[in-house]
C-alpha positions as CSV (number, residue, x, y, z in Angstrom):
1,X,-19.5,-8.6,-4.8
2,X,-18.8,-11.0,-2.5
3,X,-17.2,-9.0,1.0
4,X,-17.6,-5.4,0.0
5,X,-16.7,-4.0,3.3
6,X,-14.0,-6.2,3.5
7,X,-12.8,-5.3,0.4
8,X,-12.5,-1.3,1.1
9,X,-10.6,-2.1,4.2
10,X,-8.0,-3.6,2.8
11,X,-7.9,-1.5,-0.5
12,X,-7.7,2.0,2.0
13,X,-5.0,0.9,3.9
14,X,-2.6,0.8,1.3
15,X,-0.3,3.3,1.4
16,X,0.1,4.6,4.2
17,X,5.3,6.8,2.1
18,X,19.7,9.2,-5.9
19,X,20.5,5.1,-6.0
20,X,24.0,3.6,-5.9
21,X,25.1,1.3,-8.9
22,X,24.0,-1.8,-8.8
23,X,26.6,-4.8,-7.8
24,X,28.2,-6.6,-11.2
25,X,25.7,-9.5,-10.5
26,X,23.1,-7.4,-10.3
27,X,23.5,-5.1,-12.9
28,X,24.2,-8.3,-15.5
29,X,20.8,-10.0,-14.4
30,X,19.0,-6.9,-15.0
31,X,20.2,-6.1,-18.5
32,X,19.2,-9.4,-19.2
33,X,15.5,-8.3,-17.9
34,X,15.7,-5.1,-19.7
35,X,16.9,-6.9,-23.1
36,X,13.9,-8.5,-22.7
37,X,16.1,-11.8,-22.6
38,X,15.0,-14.8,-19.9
39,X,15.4,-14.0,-16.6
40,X,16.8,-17.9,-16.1
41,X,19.7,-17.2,-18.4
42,X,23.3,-18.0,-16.5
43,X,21.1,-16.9,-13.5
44,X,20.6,-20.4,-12.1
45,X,16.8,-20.0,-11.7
46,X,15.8,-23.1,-13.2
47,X,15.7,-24.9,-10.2
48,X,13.0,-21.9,-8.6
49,X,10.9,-22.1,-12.3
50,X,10.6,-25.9,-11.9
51,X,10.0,-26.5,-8.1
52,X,6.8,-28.5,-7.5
53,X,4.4,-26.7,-5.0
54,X,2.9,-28.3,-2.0
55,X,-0.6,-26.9,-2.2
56,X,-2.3,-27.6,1.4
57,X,-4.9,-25.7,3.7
58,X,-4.7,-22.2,4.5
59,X,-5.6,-22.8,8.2
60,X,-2.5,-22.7,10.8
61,X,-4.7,-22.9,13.8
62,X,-7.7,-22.6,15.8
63,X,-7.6,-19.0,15.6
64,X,-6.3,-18.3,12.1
65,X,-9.7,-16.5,10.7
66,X,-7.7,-15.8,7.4
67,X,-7.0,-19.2,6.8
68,X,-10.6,-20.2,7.9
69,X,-12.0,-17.1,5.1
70,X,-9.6,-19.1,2.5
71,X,-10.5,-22.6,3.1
72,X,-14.3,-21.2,3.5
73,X,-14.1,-19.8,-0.2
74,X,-11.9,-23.2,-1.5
75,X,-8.9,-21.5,-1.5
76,X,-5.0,-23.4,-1.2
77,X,-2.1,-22.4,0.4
78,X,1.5,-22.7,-1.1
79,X,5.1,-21.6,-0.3
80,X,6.9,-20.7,-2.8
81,X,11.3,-20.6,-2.7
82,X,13.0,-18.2,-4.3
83,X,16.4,-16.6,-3.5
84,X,17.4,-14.0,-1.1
85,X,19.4,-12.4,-3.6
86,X,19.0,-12.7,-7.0
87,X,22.6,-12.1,-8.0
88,X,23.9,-15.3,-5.8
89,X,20.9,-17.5,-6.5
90,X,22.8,-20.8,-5.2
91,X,23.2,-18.8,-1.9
92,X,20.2,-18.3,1.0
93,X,16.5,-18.8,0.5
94,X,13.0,-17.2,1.7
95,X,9.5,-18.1,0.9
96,X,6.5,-16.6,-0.5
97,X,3.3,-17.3,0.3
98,X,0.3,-17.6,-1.9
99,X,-3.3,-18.3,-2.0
100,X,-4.9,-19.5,-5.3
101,X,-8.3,-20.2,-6.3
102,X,-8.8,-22.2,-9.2
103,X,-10.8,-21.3,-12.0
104,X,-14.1,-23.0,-11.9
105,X,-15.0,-22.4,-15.8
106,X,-12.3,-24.3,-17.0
107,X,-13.4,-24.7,-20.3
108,X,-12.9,-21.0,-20.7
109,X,-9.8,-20.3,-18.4
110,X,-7.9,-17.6,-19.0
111,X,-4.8,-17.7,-16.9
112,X,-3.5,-17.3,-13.6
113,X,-4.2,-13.3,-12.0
114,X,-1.8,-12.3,-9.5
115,X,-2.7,-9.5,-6.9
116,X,-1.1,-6.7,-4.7
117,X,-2.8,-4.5,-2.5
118,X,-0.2,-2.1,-1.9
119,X,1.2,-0.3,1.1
120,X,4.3,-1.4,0.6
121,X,4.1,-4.1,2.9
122,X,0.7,-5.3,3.1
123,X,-0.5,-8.8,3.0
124,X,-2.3,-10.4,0.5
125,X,-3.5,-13.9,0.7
126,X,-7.0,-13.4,1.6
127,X,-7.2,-11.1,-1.3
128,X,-7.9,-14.1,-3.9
129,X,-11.2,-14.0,-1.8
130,X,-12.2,-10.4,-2.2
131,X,-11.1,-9.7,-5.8
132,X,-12.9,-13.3,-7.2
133,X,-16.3,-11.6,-5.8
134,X,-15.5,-8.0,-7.4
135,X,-14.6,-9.9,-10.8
136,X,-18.3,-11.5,-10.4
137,X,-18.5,-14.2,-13.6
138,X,-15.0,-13.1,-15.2
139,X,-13.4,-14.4,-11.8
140,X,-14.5,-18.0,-12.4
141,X,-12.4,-17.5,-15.5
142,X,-9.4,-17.3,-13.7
143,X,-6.7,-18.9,-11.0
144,X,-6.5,-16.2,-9.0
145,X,-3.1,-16.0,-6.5
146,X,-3.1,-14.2,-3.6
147,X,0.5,-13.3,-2.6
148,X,2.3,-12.2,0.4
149,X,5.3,-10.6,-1.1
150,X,8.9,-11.3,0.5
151,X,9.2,-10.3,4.4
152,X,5.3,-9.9,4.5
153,X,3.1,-11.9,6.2
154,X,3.4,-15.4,5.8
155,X,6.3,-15.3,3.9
156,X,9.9,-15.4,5.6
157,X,8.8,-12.8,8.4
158,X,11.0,-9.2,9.1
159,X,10.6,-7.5,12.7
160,X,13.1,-5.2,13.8
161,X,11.4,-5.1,17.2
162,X,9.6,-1.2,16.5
163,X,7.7,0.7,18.9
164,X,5.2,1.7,16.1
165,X,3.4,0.4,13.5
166,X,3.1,2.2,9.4
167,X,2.3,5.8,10.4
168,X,3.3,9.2,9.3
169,X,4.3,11.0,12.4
170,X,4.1,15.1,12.7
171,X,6.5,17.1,14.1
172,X,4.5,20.5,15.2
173,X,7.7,22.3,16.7
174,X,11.6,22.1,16.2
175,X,11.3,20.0,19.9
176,X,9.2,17.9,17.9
177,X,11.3,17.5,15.4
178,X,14.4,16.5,16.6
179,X,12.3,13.7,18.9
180,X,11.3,12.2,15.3
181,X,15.1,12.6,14.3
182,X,16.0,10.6,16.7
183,X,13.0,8.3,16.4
184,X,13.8,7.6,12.8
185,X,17.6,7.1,13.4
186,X,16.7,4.5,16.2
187,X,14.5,2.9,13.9
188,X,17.3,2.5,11.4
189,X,19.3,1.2,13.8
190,X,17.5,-1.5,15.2
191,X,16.8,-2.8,11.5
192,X,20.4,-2.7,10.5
193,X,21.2,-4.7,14.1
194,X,18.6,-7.1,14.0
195,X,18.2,-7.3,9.9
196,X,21.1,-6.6,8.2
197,X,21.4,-9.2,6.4
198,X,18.8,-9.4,4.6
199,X,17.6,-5.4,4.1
200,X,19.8,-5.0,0.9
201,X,17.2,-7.7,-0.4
202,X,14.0,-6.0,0.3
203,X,13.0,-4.2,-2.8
204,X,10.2,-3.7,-5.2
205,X,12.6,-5.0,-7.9
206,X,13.1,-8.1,-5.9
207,X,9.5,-8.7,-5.4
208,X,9.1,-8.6,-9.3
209,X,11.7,-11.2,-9.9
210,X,9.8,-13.4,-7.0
211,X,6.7,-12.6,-9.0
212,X,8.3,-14.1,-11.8
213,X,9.1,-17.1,-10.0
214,X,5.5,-17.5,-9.1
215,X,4.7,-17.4,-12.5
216,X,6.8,-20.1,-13.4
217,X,6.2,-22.5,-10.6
218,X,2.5,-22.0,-11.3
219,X,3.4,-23.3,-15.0
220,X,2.2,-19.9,-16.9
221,X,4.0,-18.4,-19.8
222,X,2.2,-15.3,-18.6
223,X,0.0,-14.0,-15.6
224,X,-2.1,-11.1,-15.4
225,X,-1.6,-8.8,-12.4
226,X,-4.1,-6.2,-10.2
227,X,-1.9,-4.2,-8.7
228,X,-3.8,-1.5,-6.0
229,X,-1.5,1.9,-4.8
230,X,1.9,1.4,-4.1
231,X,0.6,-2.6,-6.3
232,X,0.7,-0.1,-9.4
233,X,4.7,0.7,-8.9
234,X,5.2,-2.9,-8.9
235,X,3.0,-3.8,-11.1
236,X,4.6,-1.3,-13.6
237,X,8.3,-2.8,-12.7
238,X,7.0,-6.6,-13.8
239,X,5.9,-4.9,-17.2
240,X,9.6,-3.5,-17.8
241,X,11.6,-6.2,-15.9
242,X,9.8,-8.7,-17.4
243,X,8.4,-8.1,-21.1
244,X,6.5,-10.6,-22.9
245,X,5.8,-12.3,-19.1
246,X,2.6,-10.4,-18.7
247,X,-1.3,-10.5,-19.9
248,X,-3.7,-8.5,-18.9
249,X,-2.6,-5.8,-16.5
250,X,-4.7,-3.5,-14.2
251,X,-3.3,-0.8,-12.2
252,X,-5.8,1.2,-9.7
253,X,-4.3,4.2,-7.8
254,X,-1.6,4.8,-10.6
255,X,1.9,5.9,-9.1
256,X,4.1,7.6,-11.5
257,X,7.2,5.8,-11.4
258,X,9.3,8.6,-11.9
259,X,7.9,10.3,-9.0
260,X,8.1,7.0,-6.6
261,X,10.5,7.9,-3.4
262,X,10.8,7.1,0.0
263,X,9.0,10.1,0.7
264,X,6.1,9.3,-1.5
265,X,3.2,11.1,0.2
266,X,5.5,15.2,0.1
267,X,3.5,16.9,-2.3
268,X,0.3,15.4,-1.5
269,X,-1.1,18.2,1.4
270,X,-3.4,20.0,-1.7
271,X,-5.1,16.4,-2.1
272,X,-5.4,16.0,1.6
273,X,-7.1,19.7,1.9
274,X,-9.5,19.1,-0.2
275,X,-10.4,15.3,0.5
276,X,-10.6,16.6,4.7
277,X,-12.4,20.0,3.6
278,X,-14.9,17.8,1.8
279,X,-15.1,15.1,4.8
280,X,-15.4,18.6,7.2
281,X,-18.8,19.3,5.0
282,X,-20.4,16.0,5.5
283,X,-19.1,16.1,9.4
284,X,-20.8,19.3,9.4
285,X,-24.1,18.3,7.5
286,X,-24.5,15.5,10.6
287,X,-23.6,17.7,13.6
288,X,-26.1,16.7,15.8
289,X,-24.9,12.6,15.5
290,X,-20.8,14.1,16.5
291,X,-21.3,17.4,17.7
292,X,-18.2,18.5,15.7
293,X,-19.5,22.0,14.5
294,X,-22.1,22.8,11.8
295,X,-19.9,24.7,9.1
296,X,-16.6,23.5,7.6
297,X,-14.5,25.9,9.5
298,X,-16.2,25.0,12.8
299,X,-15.3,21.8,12.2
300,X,-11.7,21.9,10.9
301,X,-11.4,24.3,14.4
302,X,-12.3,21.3,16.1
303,X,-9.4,19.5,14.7
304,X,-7.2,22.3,15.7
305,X,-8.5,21.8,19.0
306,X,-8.0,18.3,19.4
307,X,-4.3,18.6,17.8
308,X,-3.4,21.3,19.8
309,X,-4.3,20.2,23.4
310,X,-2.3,16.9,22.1
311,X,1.0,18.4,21.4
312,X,0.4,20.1,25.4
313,X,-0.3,17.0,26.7
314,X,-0.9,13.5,25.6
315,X,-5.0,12.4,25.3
316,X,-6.2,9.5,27.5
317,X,-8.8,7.2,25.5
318,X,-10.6,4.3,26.0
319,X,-11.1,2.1,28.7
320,X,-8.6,-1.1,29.9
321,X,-7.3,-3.3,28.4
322,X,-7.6,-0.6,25.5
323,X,-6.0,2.5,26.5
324,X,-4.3,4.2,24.4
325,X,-2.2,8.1,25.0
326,X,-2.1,10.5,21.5
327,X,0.5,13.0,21.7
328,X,0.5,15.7,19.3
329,X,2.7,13.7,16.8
330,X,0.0,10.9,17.0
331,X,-3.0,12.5,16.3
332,X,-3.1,14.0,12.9
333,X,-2.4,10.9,12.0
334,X,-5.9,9.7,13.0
335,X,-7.0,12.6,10.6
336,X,-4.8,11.5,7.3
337,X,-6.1,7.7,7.8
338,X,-9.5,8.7,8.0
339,X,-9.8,10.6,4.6
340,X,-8.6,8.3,2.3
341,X,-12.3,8.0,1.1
342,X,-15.7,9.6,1.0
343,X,-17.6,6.5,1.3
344,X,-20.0,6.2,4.2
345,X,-18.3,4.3,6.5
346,X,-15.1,5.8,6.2
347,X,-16.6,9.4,7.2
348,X,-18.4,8.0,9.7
349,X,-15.4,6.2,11.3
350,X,-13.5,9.5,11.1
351,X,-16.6,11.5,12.6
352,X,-17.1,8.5,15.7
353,X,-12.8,8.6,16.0
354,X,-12.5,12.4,16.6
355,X,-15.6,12.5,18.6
356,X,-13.6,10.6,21.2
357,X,-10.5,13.0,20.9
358,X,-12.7,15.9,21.2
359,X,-14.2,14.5,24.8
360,X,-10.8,13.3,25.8
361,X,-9.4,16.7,24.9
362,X,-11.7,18.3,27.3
363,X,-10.9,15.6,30.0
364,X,-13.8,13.7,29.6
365,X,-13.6,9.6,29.9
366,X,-13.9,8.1,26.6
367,X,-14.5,4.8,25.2
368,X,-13.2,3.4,22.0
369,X,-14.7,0.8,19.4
370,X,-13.0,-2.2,18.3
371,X,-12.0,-0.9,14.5
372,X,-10.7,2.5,16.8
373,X,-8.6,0.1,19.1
374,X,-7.3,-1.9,16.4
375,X,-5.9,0.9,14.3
376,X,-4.6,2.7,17.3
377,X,-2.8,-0.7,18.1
378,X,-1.5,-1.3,14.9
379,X,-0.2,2.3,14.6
380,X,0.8,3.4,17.6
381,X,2.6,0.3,19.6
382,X,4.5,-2.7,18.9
383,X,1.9,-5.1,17.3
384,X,2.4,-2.6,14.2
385,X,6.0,-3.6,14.4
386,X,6.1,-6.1,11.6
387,X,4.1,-4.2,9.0
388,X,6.0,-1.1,10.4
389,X,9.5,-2.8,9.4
390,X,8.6,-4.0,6.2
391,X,7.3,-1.4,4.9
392,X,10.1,1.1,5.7
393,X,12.4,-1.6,4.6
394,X,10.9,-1.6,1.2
395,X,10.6,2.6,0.7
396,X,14.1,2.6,2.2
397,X,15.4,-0.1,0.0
398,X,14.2,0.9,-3.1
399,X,15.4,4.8,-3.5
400,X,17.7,6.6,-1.4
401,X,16.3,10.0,1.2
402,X,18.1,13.1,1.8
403,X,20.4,12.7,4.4
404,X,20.5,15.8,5.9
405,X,18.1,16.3,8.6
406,X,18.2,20.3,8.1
407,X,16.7,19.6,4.6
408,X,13.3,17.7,6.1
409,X,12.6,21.2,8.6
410,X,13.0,23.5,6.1
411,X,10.7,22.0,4.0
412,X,8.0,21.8,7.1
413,X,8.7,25.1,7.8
414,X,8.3,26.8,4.6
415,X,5.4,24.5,3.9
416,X,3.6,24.8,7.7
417,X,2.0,28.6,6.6
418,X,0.2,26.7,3.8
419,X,-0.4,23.6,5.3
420,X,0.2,23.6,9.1
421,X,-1.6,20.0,9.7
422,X,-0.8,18.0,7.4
423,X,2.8,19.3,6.4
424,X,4.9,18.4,9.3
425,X,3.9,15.1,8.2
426,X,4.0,14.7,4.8
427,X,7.7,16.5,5.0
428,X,9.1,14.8,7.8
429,X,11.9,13.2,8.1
430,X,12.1,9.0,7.9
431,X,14.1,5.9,8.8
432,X,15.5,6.3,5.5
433,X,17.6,9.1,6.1
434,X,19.5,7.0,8.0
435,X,19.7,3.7,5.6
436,X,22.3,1.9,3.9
437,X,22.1,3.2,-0.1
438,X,20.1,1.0,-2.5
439,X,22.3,-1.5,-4.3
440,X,19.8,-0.9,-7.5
441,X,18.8,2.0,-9.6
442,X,14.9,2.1,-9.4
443,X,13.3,0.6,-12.6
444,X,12.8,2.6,-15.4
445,X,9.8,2.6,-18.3
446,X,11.7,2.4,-20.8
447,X,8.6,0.2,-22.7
448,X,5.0,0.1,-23.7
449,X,2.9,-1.8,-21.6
450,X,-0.8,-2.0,-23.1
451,X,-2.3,-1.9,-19.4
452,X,-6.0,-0.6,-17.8
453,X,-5.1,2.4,-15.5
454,X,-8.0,3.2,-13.0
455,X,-7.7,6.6,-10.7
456,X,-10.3,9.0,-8.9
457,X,-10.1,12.4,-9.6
458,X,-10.2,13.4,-6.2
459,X,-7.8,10.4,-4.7
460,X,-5.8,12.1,-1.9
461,X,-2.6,9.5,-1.3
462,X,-2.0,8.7,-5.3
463,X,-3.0,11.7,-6.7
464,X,-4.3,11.8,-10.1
465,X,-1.7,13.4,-11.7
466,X,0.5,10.5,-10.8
467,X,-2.2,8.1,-12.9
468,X,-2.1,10.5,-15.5
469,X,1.9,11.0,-16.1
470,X,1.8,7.0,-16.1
471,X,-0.6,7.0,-18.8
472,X,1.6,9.5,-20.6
473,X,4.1,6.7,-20.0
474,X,2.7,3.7,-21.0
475,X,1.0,5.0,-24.4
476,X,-0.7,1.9,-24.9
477,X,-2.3,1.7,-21.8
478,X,-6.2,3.2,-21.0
479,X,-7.2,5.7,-18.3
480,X,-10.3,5.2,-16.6
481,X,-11.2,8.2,-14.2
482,X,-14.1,8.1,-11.4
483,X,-14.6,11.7,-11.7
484,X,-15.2,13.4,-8.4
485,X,-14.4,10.6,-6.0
486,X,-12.0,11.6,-3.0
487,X,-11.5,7.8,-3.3
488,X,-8.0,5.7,-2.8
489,X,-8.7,2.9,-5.4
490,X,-11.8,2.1,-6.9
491,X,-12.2,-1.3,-8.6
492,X,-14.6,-3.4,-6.1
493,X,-14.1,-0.9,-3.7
494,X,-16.1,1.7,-4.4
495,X,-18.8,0.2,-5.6
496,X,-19.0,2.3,-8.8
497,X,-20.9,0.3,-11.9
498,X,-18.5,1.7,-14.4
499,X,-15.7,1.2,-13.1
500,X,-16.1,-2.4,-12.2
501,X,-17.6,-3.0,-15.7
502,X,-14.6,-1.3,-17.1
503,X,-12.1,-3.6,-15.4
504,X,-13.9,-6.8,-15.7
505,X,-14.5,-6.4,-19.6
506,X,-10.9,-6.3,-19.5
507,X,-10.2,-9.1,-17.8
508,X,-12.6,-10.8,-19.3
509,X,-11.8,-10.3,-23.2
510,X,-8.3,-8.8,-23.2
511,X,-9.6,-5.7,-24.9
512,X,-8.9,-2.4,-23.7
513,X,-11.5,0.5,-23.9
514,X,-11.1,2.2,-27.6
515,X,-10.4,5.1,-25.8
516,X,-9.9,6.6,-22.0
517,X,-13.1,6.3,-20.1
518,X,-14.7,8.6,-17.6
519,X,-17.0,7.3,-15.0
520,X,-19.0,9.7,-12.9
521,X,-19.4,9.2,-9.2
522,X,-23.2,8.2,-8.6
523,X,-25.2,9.7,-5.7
């Protein structure tokens, strides 16, 4: 493929997280997407479906390397209107921005392919890029649409002015605790005050309809989608919303839509001990590069180490202008962003990043790389801020949280025993506790949809089982498993033969596999 590494950084960094009735409106337009009726019916879409799109460069300025990457590649930018709220379609309008790539084997075109990388909240017009180089000869084939989905990106933009980017924080200690009650609550607060307006509008649900939109305005009478992560919940909502509006559909890092909350990642801590043991083996196989103990639990005591001398006082790293302070909330984060995949480069990022809160733990100075300073920027202070809002916005907006802060503590405290890193995370409490209820019911699969499911074994922030109960779903749909893999999504990303083949023969012919497919990790 074309930008591998590319590629895997974008895929990894997807994912970092009981609904009121929805308003008469609402509810009508959606019956009319569940009857499988048009979506345009005494909506008042037509005037969305038919807009003419002003396809132009990607590059805003001197300094816009995405743009650059698209024009580079041949790539056009569009906006594209559709309403702020579906049920009042005559009333304000956002854009959504997309990249396409036309098909350069026109002769044999097969459609338009519409992408998501996940997150919720990630961008995704550079993606046309990177997925026409995994698709290799089957992506001349198609137009393929990169899309920054509502509030994201270039699309109408949604900052709530945060102090942190799209992290997980940990609350060690009831002290703790209560500082990420208040934390969340603030966060809620600012959103509502700055953003009120338009938060009741920021939903996966929405995002399908814009998808739809898209579709139209691009002249299809169907697209096919790769959805990545959290793209695989909206990729299976455009299937049920939308029936008959779809082709060939590919979702890698499977969610099961029943399962889909705002606190998506509780229940994942067995996934994340066993992708960090298995990263605590290869950290110890190469102790002489990190010096981070030569046996598993030598290194996982390292860990403890680090975390520990956090939550007594914050760790000093790097050198101006990129210094940085990890309190004990911060730093198990590093850990859970660092094991989202066995790959090389991953493990050694992981393995460099902890080397430098080992030295700073011990009061040594410390210096940090560029990928280190940019993650720790984006996580940790306000130039996160916009992915940060967003995505909460969208995990907030789709399903309602328990409100009760009691209920997140208990759960970190019966689970802490078991689990004492990763647990105060994966349990804690959220903005969302603190959000206005959904106007929406979350979507339900209530139909077949004949797609090409693709999940690792071994994938630590989707697990398996979630690919596996939406296979059980969808029975029309293929499972293709790359067996052994602590891998979060695969196609193009992980560089596995079958798995690539799998997906592209797919895209290419419209077939799915006679039956489920397992591919084995290669060595």
């Amino acid at each position: 493929m074309t930008t591998p590494k590319a590629l895997r950084r974008v895929a990894a960094a997807g994912l970092a997280l009981t609904a009121c009735l929805a308003t008469a409106p609402a509810a009508t337009a959606a019956a009319a997407e569940r009857d499988g009726g048009p979506a345009s019916a005494g909506a008042g879409l037509d005037r969305y479906h038919h807009q003419r799109l002003d396809w132009r460069s990607c590059v805003l300025g001197p300094d816009d390397e995405v743009g650059r990457g698209l024009e580079s590649a041949g790539a056009r930018c569009a906006d594209v209107t559709v309403p702020l709220d579906y049920s009042d379609p005559r009333g304000r309008t956002i854009t959504v921005a997309i990249s396409r790539l036309k098909a350069t084997d026109t002769r044999h075109r097969i459609g338009s392919l519409l992408l998501n990388f996940g997150g919720p909240g990630g961008p995704g017009l550079a993606n046309s890029v990177l997925v026409r180089g995994a698709m290799k000869e089957t992506g001349a084939r198609y137009d393929v649409i990169g899309v920054d989905p509502r509030f994201v990106g270039r699309s109408t933009p949604l900052d709530c002015g945060l102090s942190n980017g799209p992290v997980l924080p940990s609350a060690p200690d009831r002290a703790g605790f209560d500082r990420q009650t208040a934390w969340a609550k603030d966060v809620a607060d600012r959103c509502r005050a700055t953003n009120g307006s338009v938060l009741p509008h920021i939903t996966t649900r929405n995002t399908a309809r814009d998808l739809d939109v898209v579709r139209a305005a691009l002249g299809e009478r169907k697209i096919s989608y790769l959805g990545y992560s959290y793209g695989t919940y909206l990729g299976t909502a455009y299937t049920q919303m939308f029936p008959g509006r779809y082709d060939r559909v590919v979702l890698d890092g499977g969610i099961d839509p029943r399962a889909y909350n705002p606190r998506l990642m509780r229940g994942t801590e067995n996934e994340h001990e066993r992708a960090l043991d298995g990263w605590a083996d290869w950290a110890a196989a190469h102790h002489a590069d990190y010096g981070l103990g030569d046996t598993r639990a030598q290194v996982r005591a390292t860990i403890d180490r680090v975390v520990a001398a956090a939550e007594r006082e914050p760790l000093t790293v790097g050198t101006a202008p990129d210094v940085f302070r990890l309190d004990g909330s911060q730093v198990p984060s590093v850990v859970f962003a660092g094991i989202a995949s066995d790959l090389d480069p991953a493990r050694v990022g992981l393995a460099e990043e902890l080397s430098v809160l080992a030295a700073a733990a011990d009061g040594r100075p410390t210096r940090v790389s560029p990928g280190f300073a940019a993650f720790l920027r984006g996580a940790f202070t306000s130039a996160g801020s916009v992915t940060g809002s967003v995505q909460t916005a969208i995990l907030c907006g789709d399903v309602a949280a328990p409100r009760d802060p009691e209920e997140y503590w208990r759960d970190i405290e019966r689970d802490r025993a078991a689990h004492p890193l990763f647990s105060p995370m994966t349990d804690n409490i959220t903005p969302c506790a603190f959000w206005d209820a959904p106007r929406e019911e979350p979507t339900k699969v209530r139909r077949d949809a004949a797609a090409l499911i693709v999940a690792a074994s071994n994938d630590p922030r989707t697990p398996y089982r979630g690919a596996v109960a939406l296979h059980g779903m969808l029975p029309g749909s293929r499972l293709v498993t790359l067996e052994g893999a602590f891998q979060h999504t695969s196609f193009g990303v992980y560089g596995n033969a079958c798995v690539d083949d799998s997906v592209n023969s797919y895209l290419a012919t419209g077939r799915l596999p006679g039956k489920d497919r397992t591919c084995a990790k290669q060595s």
